[in-house]
C-alpha positions as CSV (number, residue, x, y, z in Angstrom):
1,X,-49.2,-18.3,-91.4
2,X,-51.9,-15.9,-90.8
3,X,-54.4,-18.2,-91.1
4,X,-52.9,-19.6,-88.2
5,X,-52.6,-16.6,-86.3
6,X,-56.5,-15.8,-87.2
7,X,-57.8,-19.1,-86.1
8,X,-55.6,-19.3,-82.9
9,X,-57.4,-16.2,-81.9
10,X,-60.9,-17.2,-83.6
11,X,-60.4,-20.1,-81.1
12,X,-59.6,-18.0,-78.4
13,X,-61.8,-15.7,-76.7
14,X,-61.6,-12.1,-78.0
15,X,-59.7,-9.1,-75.9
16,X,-62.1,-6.4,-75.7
17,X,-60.1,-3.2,-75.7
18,X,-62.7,-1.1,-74.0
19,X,-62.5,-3.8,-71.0
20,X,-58.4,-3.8,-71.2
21,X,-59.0,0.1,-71.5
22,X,-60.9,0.1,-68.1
23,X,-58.5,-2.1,-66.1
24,X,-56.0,0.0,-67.1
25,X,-57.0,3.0,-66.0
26,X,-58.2,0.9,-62.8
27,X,-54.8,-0.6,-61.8
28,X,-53.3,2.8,-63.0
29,X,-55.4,5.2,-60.3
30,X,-54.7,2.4,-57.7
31,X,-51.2,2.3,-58.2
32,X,-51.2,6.5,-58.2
33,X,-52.8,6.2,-54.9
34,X,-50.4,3.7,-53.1
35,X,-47.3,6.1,-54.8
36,X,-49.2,9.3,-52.8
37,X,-49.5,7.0,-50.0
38,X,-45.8,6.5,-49.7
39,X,-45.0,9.8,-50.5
40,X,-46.9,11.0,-47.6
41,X,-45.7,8.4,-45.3
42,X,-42.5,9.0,-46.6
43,X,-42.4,12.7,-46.1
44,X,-44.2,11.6,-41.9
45,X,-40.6,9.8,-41.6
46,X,-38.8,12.2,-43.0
47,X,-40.1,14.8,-40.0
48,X,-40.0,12.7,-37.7
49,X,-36.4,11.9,-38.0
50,X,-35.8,16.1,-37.8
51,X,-37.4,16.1,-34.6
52,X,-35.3,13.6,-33.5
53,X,-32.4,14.6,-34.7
54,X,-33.6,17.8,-33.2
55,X,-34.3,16.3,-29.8
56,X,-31.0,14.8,-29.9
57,X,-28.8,17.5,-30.7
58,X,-30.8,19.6,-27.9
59,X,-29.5,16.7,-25.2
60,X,-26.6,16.5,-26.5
61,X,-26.0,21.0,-26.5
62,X,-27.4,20.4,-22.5
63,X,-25.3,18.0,-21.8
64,X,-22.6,19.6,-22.7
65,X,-23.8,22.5,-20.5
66,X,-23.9,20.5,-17.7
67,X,-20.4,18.6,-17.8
68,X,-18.5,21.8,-18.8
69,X,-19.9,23.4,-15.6
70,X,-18.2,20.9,-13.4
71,X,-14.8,21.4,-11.5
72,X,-12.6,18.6,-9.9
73,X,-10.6,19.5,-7.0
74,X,-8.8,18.6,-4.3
75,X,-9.9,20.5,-1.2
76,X,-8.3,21.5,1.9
77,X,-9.2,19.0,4.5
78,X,-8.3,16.2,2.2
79,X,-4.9,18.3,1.6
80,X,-4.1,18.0,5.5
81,X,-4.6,14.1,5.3
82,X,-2.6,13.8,2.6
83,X,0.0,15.6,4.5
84,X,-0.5,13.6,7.5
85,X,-0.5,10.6,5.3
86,X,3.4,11.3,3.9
87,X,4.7,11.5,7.7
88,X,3.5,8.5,8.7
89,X,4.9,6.9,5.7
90,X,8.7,8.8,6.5
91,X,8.2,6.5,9.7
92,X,7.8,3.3,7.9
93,X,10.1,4.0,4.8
94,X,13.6,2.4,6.8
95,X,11.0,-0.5,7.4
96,X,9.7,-0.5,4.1
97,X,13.4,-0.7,2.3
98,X,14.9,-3.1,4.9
99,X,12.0,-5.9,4.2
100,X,12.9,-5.3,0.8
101,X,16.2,-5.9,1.1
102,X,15.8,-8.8,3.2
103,X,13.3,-10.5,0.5
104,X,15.7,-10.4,-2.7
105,X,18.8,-11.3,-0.6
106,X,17.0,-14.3,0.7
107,X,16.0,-15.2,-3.1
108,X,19.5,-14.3,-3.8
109,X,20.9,-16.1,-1.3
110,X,17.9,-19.3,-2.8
111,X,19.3,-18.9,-6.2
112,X,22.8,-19.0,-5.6
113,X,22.1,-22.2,-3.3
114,X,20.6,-23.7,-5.8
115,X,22.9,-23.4,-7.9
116,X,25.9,-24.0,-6.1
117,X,24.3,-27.6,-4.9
118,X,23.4,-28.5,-8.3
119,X,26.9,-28.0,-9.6
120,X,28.4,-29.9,-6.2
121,X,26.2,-32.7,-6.6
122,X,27.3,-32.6,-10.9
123,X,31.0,-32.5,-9.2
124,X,30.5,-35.4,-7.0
125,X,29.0,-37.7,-9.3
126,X,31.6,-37.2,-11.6
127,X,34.7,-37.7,-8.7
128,X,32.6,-41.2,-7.8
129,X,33.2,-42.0,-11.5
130,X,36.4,-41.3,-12.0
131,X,37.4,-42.6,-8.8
132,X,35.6,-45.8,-9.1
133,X,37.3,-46.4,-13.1
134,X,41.0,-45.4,-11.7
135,X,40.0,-48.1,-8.8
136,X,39.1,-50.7,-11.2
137,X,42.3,-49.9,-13.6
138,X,44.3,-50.4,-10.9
139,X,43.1,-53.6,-10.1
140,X,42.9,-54.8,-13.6
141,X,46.8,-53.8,-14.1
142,X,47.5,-56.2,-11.5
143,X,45.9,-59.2,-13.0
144,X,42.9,-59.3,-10.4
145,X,38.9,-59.0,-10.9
146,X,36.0,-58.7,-9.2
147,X,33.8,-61.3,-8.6
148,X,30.4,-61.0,-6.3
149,X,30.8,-62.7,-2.5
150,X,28.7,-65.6,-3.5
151,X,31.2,-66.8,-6.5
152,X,34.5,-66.3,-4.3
153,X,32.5,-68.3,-1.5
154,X,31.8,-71.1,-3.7
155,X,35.8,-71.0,-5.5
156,X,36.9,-71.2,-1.4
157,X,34.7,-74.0,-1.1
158,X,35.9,-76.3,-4.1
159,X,39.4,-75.2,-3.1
160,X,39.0,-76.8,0.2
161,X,37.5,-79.9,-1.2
162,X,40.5,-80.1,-4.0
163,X,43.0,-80.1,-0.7
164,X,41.3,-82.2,1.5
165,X,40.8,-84.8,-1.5
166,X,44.7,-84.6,-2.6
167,X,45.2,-85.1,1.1
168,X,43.1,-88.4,1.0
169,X,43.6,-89.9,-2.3
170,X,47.5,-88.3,-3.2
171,X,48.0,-90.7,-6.3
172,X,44.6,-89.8,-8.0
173,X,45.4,-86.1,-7.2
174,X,48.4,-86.3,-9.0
175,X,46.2,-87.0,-12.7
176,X,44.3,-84.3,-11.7
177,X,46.9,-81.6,-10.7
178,X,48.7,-82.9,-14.2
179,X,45.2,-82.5,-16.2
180,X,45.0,-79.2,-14.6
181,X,48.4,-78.1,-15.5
182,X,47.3,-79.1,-19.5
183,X,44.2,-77.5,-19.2
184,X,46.1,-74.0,-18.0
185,X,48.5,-74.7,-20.7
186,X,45.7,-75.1,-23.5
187,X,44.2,-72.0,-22.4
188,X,47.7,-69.7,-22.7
189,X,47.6,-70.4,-26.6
């Protein structure tokens, strides 16, 4: 096996440590330089982030200064308008409340319209109804029936040809009326 190993490296080119020596101490001062570099920069941020912070708490301490220093009032002109204001509305107040009252009694007065015509009208459909099946009971207990004007028109009709025929012809009426009777008769069972 380290046979191998020596000819794997005789085949291979040969490390000189002097050379690996140099680029180490090569990559090594460049990399101590960049470190120095960002300590540097880093301690340039680090300042200028306590002069900001500097600069802002300064605004912020003026600031203060300035808003504490201001007082809200009312003064005395604007008092008297104000004053002069509330009388004028004393005059209008009777105005003010009777408009009022006038607006929700007239919704008042909508609602309760409203309501009252949708229960007449519910009322009066269902009088019709009932009115209209105790008219048609009373009919049907008498044996009778509705028909449209077009059927009765055409029973009148036939009835007035069945008359004036049994007028005419009173011997071939007679097999009819008798067919007639056994027809009703048939029916009855």
């Amino acid at each position: 096996m380290e046979e191998q190993n020596n000819n794997q490296n005789a085949s291979s080119p040969r490390l000189n440590p002097v050379e690996l020596l140099e680029q180490l101490k090569i990559t090594t001062s460049a990399l101590e330089k960049q470190i120095s570099q960002l300590n540097s920069e880093s301690a340039s941020m680090q300042e200028l982030s306590m002069e900001v912070s500097d600069i802002f708490d300064r605004k912020v301490q003026e600031l203060k200064k300035n808003v504490s220093g201001i007082e809200v009032g009312i003064s005395p002109e604007d008092l008297k308008k104000l004053e002069s204001y509330k009388d004028y509305f004393k005059h209008y107040k009777p105005v003010l409340y009777t408009s009022l009252f006038v607006m929700l009694s007239g919704w008042g007065l909508g609602i309760f319209g409203a309501y009252s015509g949708i229960k007449w009208y519910k009322e009066s459909v269902r009088t019709k109804q009932e009115i209209r099946s105790e008219v048609l009971q009373e009919i049907g207990k008498d044996g009778n029936v509705i028909v449209s004007k077009e059927q009765w028109e055409n029973y009148q009709f036939q009835n007035e040809v069945l008359k004036e025929w049994n007028k005419t012809n009173p011997e071939d009426s007679k097999s009819l009326i008798d067919y007639g009777n056994g027809y009703k008769a048939k029916q009855k069972k």
